[in-house]
C-alpha positions in Angstrom: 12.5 8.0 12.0 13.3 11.7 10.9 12.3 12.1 15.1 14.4 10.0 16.7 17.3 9.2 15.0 20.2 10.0 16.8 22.8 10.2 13.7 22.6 10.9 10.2 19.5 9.5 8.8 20.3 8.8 5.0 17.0 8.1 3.4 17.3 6.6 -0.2 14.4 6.6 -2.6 13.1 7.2 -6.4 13.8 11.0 -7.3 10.6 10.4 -9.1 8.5 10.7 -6.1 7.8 14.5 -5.8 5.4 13.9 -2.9 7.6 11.7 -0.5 10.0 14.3 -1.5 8.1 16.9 0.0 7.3 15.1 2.7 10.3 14.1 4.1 11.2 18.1 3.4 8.4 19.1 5.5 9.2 16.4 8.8 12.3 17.7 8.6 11.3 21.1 8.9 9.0 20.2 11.5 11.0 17.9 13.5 14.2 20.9 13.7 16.0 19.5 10.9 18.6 20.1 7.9 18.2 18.4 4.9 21.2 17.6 2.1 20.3 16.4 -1.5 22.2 14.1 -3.3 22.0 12.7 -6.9 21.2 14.3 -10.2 18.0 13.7 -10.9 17.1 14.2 -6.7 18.1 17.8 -7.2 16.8 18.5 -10.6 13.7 16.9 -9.1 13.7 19.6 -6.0 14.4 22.6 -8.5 11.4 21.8 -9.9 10.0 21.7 -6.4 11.2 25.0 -5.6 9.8 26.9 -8.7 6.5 25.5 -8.4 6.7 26.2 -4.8 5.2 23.2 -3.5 7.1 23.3 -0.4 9.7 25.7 1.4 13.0 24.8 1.4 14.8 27.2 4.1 15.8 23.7 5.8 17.6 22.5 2.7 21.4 22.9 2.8 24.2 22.4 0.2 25.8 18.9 0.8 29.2 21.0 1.6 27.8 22.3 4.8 26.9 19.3 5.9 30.0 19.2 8.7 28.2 22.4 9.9 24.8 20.7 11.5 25.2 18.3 14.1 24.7 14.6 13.1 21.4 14.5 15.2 19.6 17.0 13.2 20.7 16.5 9.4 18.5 14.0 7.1 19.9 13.2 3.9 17.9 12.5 0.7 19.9 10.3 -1.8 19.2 8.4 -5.0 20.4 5.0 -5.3 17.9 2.5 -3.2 18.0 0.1 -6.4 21.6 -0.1 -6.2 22.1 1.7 -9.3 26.3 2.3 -10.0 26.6 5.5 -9.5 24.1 6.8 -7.8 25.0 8.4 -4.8 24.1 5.8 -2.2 26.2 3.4 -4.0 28.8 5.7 -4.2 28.5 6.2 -0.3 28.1 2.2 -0.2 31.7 1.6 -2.0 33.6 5.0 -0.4 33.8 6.5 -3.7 31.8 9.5 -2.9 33.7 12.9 -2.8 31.5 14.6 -0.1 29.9 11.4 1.9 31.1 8.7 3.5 29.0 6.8 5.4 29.9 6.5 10.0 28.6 3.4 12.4 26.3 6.4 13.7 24.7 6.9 10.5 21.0 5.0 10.1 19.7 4.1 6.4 16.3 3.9 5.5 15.1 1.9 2.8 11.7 1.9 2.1 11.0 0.5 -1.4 11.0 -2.9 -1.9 13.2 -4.9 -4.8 12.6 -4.1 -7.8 13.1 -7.7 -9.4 15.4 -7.0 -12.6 17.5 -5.2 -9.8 17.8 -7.5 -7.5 21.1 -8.6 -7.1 22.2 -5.0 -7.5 20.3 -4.2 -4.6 21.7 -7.3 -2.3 24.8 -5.9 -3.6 24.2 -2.3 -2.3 22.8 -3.7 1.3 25.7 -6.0 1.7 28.2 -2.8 1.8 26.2 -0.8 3.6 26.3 -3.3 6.6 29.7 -3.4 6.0 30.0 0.1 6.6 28.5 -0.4 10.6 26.0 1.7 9.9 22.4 1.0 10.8 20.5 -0.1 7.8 16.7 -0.3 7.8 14.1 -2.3 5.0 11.3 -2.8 4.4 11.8 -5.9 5.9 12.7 -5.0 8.7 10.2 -2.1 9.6 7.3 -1.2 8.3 8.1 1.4 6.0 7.6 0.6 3.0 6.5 3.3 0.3 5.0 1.7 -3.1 7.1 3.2 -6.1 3.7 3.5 -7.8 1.8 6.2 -7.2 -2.0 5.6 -6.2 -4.9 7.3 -7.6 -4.8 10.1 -5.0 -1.2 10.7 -5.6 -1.5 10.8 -9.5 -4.4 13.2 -9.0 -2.4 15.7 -6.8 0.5 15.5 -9.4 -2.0 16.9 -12.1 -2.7 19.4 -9.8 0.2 20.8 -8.8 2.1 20.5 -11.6 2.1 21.8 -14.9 2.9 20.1 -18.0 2.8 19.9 -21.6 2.5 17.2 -22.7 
């Protein structure tokens, strides 16, 4: 998807997952592209990124210079794919967001599944983003689901990679 897409691709997932984090930093890299962070924990997330440096960043731009890069070869990383209030994909979902609204050229990736306690919250989320025109892909629709658990191989390159205390 980071590839082809031939708008914005806004790709929302847990802020928790360093590595798809510095994966989708690296495609994007790879692939020509600008990358915007969006949500609180996302960029405290990538700070810690940056320090450790796990991955560069010269391809990661402020979300203010986002009307700078053509649509074609900006990826934006956004919290929110539980439908969590005010995350920023929510925020982008209801046209509340002060930097992002969303465009029919825009494509949405969603690769986690339903969380069940959040599941309503989540129809809730999808139902505006269709509403918005943009294109909105699931993990039910592709196959792109990504496991919000980490597996063993994951887990053992977060202990190597970062340091902690406790």
């Amino acid at each position: 998807f980071i590839r082809d897409t031939t708008g914005r691709l806004i790709i929302g997932t847990f802020a928790s997952q360093v590595e798809r984090i510095i994966a989708i930093i690296e495609l994007s890299h790879k692939y020509g592209k600008k990358i915007a962070i969006e949500g609180r924990s996302m960029k405290s997330n990538l700070e810690i990124i940056k320090q450790l440096g796990l991955v560069k960043t010269d391809n990661v731009i402020p979300v203010t210079e986002i009307e700078n890069v053509p649509p074609d070869r900006l990826v934006l990383l956004v919290t929110g794919s539980q439908g969590e209030e005010f995350a920023a994909l929510m925020r982008m979902a209801n046209g509340t967001h002060k930097q992002l609204k969303l465009r029919p050229t825009d494509t949405i990736l969603l690769s986690s599944s339903i969380i069940p306690t959040n599941h309503m919250s989540v129809v809730n989320l999808k139902d505006r983003l269709y509403r918005s025109e943009a294109k909105v892909i699931t993990y039910l629709d592709s196959d792109v689901h990504a496991s919000g658990h980490g597996n063993r191989d994951e887990l053992k390159w977060i202990h190597q990679h970062i340091p902690y205390k406790f």
